[in-house]
N, CA, C and O atoms as a GROMACS GRO file, in nm:
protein
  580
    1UNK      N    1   0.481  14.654  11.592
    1UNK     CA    2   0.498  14.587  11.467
    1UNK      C    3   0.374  14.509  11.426
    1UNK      O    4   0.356  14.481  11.307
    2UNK      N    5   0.283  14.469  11.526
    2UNK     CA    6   0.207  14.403  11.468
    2UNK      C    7   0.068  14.488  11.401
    2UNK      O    8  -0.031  14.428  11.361
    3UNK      N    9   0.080  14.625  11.398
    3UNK     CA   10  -0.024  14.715  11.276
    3UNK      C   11   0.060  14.651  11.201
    3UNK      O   12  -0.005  14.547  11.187
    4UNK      N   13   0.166  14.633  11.135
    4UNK     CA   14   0.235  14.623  11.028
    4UNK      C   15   0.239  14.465  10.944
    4UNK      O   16   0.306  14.435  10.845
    5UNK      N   17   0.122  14.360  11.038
    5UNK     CA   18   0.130  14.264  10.985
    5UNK      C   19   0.194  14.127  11.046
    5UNK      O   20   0.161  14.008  11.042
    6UNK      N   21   0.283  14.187  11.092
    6UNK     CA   22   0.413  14.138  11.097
    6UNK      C   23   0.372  14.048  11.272
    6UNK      O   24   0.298  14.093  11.360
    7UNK      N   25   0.449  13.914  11.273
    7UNK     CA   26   0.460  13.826  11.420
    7UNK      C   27   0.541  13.887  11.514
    7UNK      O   28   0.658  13.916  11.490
    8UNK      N   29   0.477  13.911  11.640
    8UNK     CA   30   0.567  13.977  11.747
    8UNK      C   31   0.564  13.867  11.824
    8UNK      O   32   0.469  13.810  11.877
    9UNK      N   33   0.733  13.832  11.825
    9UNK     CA   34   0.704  13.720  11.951
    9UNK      C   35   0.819  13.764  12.047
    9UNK      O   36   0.930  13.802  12.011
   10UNK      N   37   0.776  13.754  12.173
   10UNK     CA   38   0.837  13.780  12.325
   10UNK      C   39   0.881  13.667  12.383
   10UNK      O   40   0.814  13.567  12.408
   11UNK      N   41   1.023  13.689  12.409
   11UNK     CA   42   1.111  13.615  12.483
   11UNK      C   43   1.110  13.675  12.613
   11UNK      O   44   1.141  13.793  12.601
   12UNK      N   45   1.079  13.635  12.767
   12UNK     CA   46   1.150  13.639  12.849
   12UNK      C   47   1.122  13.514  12.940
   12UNK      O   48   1.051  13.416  12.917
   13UNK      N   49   1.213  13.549  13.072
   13UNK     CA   50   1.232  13.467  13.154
   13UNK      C   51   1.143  13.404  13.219
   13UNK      O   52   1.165  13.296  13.275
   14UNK      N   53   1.044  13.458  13.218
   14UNK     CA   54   0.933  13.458  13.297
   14UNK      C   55   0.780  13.424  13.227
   14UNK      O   56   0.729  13.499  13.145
   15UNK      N   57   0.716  13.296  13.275
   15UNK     CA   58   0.640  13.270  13.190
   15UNK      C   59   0.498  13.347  13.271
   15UNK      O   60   0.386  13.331  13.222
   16UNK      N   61   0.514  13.424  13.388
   16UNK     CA   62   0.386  13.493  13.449
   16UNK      C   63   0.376  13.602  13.334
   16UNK      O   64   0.261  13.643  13.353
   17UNK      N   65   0.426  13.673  13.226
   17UNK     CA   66   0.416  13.764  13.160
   17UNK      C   67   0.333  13.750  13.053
   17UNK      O   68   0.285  13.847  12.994
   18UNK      N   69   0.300  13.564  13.004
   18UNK     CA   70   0.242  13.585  12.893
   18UNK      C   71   0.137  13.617  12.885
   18UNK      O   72   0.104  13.658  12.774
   19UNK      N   73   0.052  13.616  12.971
   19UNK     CA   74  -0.067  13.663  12.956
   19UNK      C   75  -0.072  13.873  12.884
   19UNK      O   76  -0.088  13.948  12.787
   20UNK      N   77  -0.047  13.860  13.015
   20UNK     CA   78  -0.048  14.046  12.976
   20UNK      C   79   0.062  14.079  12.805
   20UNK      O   80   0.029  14.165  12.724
   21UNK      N   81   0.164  14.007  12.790
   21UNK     CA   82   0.211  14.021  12.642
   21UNK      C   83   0.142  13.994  12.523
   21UNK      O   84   0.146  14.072  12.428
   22UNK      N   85   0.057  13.854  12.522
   22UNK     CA   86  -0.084  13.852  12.461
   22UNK      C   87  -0.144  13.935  12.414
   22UNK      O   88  -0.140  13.986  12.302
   23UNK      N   89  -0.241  13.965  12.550
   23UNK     CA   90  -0.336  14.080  12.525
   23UNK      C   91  -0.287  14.164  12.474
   23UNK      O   92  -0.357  14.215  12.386
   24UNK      N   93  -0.152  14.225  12.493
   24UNK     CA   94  -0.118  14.341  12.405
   24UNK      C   95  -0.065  14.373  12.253
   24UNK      O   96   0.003  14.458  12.196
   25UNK      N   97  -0.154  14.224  12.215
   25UNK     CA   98  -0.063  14.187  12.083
   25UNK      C   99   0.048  14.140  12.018
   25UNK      O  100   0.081  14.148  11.899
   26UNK      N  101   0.136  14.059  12.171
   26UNK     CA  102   0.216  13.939  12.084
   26UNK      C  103   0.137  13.840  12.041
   26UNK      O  104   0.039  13.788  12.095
   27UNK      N  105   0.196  13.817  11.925
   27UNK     CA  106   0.147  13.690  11.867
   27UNK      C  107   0.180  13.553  11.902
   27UNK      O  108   0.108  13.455  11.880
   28UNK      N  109   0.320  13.552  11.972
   28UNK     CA  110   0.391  13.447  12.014
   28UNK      C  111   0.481  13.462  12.121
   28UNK      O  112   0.582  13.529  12.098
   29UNK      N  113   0.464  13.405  12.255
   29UNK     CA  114   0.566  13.410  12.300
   29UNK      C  115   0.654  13.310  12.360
   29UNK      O  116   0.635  13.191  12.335
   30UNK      N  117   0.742  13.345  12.432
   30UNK     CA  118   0.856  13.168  12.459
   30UNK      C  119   0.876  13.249  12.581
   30UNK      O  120   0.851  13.367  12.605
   31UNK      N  121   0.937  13.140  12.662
   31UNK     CA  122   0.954  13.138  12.782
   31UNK      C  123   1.118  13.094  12.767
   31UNK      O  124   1.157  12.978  12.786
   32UNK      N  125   1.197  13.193  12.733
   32UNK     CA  126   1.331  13.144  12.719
   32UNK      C  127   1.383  13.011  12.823
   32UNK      O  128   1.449  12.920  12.773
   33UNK      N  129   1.352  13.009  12.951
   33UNK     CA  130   1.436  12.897  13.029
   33UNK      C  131   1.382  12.764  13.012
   33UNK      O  132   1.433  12.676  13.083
   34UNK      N  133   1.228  12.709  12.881
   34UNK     CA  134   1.212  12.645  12.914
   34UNK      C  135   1.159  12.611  12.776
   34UNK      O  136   1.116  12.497  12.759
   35UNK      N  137   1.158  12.724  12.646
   35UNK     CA  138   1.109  12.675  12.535
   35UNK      C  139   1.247  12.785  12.394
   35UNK      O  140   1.304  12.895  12.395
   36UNK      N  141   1.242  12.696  12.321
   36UNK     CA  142   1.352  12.722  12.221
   36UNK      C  143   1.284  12.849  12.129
   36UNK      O  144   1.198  12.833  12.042
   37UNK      N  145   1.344  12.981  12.169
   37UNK     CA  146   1.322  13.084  12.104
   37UNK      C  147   1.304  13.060  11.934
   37UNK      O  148   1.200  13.061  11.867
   38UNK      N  149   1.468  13.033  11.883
   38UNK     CA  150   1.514  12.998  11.747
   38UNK      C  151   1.399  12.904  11.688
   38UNK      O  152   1.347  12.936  11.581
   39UNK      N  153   1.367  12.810  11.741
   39UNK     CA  154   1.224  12.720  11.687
   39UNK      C  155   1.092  12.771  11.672
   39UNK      O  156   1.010  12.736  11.587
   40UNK      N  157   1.077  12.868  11.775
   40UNK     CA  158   0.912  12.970  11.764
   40UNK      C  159   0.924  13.063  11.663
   40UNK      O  160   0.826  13.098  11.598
   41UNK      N  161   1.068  13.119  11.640
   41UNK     CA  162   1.095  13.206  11.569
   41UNK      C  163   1.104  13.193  11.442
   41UNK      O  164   1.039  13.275  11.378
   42UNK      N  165   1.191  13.081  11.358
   42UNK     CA  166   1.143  13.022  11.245
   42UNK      C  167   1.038  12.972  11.211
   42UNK      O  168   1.012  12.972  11.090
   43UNK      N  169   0.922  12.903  11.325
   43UNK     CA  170   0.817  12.855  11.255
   43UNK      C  171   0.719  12.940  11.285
   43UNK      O  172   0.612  12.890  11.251
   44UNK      N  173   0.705  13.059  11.341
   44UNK     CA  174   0.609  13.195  11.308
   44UNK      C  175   0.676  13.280  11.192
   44UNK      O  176   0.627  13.385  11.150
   45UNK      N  177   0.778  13.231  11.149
   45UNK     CA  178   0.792  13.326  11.037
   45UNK      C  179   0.859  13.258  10.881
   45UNK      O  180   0.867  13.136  10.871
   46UNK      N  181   0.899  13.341  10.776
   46UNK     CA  182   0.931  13.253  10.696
   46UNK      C  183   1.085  13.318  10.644
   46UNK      O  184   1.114  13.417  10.577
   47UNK      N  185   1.164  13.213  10.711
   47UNK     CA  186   1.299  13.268  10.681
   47UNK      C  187   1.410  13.314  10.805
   47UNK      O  188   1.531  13.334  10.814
   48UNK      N  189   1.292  13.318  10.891
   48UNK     CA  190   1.317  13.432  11.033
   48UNK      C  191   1.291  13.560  11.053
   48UNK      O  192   1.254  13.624  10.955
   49UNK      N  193   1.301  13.613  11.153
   49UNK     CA  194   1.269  13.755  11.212
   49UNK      C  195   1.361  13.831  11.143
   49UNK      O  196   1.477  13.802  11.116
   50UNK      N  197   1.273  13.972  11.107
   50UNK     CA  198   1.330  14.077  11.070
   50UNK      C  199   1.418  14.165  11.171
   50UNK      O  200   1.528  14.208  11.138
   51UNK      N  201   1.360  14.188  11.294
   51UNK     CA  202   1.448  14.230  11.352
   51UNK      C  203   1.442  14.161  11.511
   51UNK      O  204   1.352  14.085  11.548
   52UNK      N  205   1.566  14.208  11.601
   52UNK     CA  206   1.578  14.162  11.706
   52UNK      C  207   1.595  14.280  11.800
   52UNK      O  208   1.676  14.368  11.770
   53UNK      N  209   1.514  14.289  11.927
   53UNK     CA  210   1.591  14.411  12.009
   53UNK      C  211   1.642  14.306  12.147
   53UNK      O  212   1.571  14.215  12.191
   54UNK      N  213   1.751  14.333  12.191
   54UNK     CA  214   1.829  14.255  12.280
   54UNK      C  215   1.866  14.368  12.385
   54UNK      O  216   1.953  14.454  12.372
   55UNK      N  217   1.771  14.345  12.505
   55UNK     CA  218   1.876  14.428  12.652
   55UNK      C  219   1.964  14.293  12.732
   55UNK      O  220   2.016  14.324  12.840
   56UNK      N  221   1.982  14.156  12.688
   56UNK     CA  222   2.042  14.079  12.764
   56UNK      C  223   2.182  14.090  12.672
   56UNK      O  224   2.271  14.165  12.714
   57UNK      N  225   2.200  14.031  12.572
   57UNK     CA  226   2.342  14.021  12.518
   57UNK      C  227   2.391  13.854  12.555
   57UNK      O  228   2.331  13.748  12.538
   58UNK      N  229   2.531  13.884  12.614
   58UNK     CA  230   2.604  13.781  12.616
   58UNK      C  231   2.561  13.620  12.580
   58UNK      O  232   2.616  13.573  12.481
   59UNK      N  233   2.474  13.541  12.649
   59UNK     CA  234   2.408  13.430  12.676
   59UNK      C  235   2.284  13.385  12.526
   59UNK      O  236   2.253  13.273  12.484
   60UNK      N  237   2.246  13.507  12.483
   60UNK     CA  238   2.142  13.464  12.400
   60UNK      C  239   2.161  13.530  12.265
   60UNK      O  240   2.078  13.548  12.176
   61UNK      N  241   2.310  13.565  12.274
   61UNK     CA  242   2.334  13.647  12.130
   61UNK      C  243   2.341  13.556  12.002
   61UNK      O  244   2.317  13.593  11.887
   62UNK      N  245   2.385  13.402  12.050
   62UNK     CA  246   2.403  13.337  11.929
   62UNK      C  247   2.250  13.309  11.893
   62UNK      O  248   2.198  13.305  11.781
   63UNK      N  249   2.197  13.292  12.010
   63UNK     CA  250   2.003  13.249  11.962
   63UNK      C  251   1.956  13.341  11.860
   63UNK      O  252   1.904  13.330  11.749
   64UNK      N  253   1.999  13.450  11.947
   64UNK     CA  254   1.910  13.581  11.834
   64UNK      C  255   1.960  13.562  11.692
   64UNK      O  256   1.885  13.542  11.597
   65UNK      N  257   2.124  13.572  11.684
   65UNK     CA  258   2.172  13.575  11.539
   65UNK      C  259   2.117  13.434  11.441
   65UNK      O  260   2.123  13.423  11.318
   66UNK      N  261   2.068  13.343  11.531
   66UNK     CA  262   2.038  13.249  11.399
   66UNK      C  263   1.873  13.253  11.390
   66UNK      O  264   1.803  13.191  11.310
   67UNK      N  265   1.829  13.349  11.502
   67UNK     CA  266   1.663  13.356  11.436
   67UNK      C  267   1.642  13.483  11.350
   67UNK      O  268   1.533  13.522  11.308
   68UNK      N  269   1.744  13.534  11.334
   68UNK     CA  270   1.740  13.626  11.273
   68UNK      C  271   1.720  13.580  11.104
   68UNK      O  272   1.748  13.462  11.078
   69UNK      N  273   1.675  13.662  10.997
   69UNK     CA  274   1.638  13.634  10.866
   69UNK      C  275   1.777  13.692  10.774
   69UNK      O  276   1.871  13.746  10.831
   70UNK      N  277   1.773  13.676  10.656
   70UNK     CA  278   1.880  13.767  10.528
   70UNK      C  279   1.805  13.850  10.560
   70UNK      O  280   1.684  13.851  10.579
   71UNK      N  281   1.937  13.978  10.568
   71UNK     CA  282   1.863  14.126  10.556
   71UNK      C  283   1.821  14.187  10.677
   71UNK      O  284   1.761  14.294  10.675
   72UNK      N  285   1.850  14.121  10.796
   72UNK     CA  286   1.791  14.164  10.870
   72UNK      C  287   1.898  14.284  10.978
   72UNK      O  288   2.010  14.330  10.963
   73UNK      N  289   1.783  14.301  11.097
   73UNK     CA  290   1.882  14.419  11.212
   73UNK      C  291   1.832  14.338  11.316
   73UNK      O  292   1.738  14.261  11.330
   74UNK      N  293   1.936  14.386  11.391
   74UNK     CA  294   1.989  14.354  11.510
   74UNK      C  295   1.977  14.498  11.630
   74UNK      O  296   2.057  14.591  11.623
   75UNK      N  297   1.869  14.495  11.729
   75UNK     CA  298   1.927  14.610  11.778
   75UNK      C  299   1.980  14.553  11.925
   75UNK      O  300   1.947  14.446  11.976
   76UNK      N  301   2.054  14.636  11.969
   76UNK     CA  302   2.123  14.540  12.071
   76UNK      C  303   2.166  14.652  12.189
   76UNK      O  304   2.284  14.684  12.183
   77UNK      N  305   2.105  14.702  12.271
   77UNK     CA  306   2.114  14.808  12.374
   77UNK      C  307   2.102  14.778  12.539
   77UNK      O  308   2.048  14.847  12.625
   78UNK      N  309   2.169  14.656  12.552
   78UNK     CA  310   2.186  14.607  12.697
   78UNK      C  311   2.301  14.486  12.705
   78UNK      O  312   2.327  14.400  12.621
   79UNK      N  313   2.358  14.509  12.829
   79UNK     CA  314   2.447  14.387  12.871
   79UNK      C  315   2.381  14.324  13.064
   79UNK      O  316   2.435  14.322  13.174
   80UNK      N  317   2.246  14.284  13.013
   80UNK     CA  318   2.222  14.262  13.153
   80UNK      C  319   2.284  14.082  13.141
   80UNK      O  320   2.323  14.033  13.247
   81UNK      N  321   2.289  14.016  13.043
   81UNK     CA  322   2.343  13.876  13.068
   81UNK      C  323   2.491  13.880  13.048
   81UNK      O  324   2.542  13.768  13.050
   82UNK      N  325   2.580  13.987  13.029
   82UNK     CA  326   2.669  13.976  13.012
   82UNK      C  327   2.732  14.045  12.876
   82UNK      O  328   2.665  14.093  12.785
   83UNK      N  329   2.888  14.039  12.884
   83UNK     CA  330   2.956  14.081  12.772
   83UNK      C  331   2.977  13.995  12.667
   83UNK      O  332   2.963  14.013  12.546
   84UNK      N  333   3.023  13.872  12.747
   84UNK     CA  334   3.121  13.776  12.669
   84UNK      C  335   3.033  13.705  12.589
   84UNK      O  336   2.928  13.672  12.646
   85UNK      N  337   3.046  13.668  12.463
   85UNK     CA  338   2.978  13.604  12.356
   85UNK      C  339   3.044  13.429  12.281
   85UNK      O  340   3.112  13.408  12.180
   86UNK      N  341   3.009  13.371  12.345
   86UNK     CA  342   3.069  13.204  12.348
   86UNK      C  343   3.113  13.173  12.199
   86UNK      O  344   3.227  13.129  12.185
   87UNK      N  345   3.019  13.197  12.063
   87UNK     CA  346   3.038  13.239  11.929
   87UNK      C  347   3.143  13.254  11.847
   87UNK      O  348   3.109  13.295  11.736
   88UNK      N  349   3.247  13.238  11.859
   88UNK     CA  350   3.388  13.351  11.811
   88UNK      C  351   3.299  13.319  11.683
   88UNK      O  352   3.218  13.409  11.704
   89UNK      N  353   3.263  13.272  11.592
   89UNK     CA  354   3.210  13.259  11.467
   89UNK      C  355   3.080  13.340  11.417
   89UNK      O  356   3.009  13.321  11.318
   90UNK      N  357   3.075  13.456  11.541
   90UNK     CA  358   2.937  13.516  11.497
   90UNK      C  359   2.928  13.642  11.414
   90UNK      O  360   2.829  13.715  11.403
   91UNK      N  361   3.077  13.660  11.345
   91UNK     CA  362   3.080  13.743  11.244
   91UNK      C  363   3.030  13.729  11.116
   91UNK      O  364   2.962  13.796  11.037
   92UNK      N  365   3.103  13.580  11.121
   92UNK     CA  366   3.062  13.518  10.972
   92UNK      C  367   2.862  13.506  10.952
   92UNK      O  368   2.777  13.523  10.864
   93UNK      N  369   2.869  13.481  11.047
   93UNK     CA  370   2.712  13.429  11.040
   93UNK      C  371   2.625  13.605  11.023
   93UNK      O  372   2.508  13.625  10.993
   94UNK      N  373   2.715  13.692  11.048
   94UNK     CA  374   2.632  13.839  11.061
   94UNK      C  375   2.668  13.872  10.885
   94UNK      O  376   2.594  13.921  10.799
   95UNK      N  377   2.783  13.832  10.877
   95UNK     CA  378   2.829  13.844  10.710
   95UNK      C  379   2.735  13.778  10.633
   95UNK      O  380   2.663  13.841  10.556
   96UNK      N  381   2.729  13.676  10.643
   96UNK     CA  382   2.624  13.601  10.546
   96UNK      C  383   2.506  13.623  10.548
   96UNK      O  384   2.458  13.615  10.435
   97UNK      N  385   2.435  13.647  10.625
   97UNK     CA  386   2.284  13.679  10.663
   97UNK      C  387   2.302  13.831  10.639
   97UNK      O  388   2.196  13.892  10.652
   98UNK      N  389   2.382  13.887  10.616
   98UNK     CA  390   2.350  14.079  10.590
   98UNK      C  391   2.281  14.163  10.708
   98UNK      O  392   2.219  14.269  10.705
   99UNK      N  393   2.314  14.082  10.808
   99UNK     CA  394   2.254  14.172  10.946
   99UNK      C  395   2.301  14.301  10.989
   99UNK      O  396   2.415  14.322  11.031
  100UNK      N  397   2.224  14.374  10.980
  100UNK     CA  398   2.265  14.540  11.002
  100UNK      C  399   2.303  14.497  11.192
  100UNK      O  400   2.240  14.413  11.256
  101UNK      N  401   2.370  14.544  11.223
  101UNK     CA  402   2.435  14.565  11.407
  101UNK      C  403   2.350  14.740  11.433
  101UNK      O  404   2.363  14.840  11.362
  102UNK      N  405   2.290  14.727  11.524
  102UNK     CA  406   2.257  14.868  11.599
  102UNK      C  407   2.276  14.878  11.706
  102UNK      O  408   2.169  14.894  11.764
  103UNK      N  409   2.362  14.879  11.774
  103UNK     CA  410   2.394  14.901  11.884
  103UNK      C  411   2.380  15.021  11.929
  103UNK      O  412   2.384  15.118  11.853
  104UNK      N  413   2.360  15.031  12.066
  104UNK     CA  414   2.281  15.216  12.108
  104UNK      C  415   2.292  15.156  12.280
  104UNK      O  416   2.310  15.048  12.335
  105UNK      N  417   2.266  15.309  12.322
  105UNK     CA  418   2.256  15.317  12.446
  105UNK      C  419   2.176  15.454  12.461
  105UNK      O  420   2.170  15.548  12.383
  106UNK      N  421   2.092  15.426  12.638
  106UNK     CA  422   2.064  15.559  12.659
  106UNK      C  423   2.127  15.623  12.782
  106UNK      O  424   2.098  15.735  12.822
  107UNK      N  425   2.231  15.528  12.846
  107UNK     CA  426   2.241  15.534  12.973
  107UNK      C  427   2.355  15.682  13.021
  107UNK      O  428   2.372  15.731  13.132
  108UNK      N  429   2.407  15.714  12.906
  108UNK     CA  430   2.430  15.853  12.884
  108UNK      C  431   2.368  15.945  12.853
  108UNK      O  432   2.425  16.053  12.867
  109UNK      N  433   2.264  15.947  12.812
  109UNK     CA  434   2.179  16.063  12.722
  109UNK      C  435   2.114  16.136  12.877
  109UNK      O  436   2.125  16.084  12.988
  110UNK      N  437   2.064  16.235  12.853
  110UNK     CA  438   1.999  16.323  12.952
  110UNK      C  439   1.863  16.278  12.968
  110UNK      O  440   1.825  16.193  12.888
  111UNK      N  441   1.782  16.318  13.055
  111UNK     CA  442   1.677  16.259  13.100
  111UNK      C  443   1.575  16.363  12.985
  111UNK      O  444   1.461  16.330  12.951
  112UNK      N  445   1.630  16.466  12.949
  112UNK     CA  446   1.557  16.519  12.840
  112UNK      C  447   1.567  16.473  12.705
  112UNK      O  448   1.470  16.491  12.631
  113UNK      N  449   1.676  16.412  12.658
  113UNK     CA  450   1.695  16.340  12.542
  113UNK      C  451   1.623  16.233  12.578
  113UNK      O  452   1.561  16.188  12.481
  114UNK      N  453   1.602  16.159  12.704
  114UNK     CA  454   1.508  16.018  12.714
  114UNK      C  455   1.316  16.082  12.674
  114UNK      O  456   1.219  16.034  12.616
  115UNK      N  457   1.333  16.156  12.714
  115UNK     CA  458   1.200  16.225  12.705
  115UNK      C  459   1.099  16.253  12.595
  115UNK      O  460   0.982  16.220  12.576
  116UNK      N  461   1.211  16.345  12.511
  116UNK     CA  462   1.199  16.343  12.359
  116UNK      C  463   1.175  16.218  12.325
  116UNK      O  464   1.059  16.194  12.292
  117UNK      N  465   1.265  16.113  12.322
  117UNK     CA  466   1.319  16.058  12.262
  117UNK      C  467   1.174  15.919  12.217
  117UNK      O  468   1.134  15.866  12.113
  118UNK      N  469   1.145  15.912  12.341
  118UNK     CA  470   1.011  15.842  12.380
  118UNK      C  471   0.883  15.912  12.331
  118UNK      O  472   0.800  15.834  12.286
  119UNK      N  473   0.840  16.073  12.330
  119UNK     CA  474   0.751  16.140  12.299
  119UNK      C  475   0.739  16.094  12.138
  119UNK      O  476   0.647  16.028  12.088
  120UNK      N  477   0.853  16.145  12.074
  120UNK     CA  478   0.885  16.086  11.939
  120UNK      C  479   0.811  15.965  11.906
  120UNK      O  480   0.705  15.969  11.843
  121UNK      N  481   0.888  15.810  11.966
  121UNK     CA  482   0.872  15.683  11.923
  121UNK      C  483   0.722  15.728  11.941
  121UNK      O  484   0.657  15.751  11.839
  122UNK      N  485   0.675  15.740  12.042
  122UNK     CA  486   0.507  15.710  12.050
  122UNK      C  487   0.436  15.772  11.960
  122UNK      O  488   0.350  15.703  11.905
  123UNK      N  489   0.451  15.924  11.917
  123UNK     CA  490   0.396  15.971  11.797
  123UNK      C  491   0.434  15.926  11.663
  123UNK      O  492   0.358  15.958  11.572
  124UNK      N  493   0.562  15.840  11.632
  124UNK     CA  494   0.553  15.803  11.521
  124UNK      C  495   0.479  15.653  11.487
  124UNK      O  496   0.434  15.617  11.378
  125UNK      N  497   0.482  15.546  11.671
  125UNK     CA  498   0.401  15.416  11.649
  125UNK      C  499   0.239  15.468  11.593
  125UNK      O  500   0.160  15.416  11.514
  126UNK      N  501   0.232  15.579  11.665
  126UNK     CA  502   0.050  15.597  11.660
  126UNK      C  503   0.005  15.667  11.536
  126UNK      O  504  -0.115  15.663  11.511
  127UNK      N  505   0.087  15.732  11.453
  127UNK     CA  506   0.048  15.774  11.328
  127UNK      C  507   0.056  15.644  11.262
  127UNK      O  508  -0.031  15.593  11.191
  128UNK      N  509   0.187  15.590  11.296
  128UNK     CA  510   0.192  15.447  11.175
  128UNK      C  511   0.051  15.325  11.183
  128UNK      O  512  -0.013  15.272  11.092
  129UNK      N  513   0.044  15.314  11.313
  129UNK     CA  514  -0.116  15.271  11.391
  129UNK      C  515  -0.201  15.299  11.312
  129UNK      O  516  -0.254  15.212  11.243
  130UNK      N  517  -0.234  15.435  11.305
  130UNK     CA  518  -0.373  15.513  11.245
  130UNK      C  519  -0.371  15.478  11.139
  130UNK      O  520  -0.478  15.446  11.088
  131UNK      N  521  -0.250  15.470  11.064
  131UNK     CA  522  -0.223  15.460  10.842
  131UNK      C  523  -0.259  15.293  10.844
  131UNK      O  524  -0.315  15.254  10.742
  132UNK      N  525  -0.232  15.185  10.950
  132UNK     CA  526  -0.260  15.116  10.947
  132UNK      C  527  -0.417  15.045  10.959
  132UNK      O  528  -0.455  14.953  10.886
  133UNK      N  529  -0.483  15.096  11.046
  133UNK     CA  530  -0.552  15.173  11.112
  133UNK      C  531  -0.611  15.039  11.187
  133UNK      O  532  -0.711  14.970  11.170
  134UNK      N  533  -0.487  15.037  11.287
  134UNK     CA  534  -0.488  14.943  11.396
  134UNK      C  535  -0.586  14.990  11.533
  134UNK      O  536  -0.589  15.103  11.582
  135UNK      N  537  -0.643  14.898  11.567
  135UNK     CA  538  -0.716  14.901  11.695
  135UNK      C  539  -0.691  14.955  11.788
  135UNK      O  540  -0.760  15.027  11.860
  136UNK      N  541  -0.544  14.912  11.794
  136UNK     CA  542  -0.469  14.921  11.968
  136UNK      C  543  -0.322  14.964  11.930
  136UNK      O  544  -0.288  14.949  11.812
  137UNK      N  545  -0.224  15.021  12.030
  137UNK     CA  546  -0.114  15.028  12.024
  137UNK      C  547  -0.086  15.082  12.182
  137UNK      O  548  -0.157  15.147  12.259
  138UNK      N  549   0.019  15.038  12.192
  138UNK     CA  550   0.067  15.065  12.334
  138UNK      C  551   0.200  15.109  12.345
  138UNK      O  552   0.257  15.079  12.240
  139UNK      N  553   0.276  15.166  12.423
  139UNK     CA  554   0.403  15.249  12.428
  139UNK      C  555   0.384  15.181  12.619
  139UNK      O  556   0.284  15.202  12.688
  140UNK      N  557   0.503  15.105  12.661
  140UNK     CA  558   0.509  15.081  12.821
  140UNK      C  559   0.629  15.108  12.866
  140UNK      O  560   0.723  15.058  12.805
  141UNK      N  561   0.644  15.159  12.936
  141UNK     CA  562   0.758  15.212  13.014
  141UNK      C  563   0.829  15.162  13.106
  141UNK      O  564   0.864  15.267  13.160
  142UNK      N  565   0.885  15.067  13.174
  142UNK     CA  566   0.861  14.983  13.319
  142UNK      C  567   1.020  15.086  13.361
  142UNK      O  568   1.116  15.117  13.292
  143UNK      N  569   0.991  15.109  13.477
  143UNK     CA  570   1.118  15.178  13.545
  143UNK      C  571   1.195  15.033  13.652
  143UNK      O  572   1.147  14.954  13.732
  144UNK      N  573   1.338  15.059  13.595
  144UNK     CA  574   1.413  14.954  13.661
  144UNK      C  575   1.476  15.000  13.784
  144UNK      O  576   1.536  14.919  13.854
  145UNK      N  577   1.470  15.080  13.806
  145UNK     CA  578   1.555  15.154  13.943
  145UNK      C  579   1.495  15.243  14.018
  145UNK      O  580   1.554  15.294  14.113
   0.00000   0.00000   0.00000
């Protein structure tokens, strides 16, 4: 996203990451256990983030939904923090803000649909790269198992 202009900021747990997230062109990142996502997130942007991708869920779903902007998406393809969502009110707040829900998984798909699926994303970041005609772009893979 960031050929496109646009603030990439990285949430995780772990503040040994920011370096290497940096260099690769976040613009911002937080250290969820120790700095307020929702606060980096409104004041790198105006209104809030366009979109969100979430592999945790449960624990940080209400964070995401209020850094989220009008108009925005939500993609949401993991339950590593859990199911349960503390929120019961986080419909309304998806109603009012016009947040598209994308929910997806790959953990069914075939290792050839993962394949494609990735060949794809990377040829469409690196054309969009080139029209941009960004420096750098990166596609990372990290294997969890």
């Amino acid at each position: 996203m960031h050929y496109l202009k646009a603030p990439v900021i990285i949430a995780t747990g772990s503040s040994n990451k920011k370096d290497i997230c940096l260099s690769m062109g976040a613009t911002h990142f937080v250290d969820r256990n120790s700095e307020d996502f929702v606060a980096t997130a409104t004041a790198a942007t105006t209104g809030g983030v366009d979109c969100v991708f979430d592999c945790v869920g449960g624990p940080y779903f209400a964070k995401n939904l209020a850094s989220l902007a009008l108009d925005s998406t939500y993609v949401f393809y993991g339950l590593l923090g859990g199911f349960e969502v503390a929120d019961s009110s986080f419909l309304k707040t998806m109603l009012m803000k016009r947040i598209t829900l994308k929910p997806t998984t790959l953990r069914s798909r075939s290792d050839t649909y993962k394949g494609a699926l990735i060949l794809d994303f990377a040829m469409d970041v690196r054309a969009q790269a080139k029209r941009a005609q960004a420096k750098r772009a990166y596609l990372i893979v990290e294997r969890t198992r």
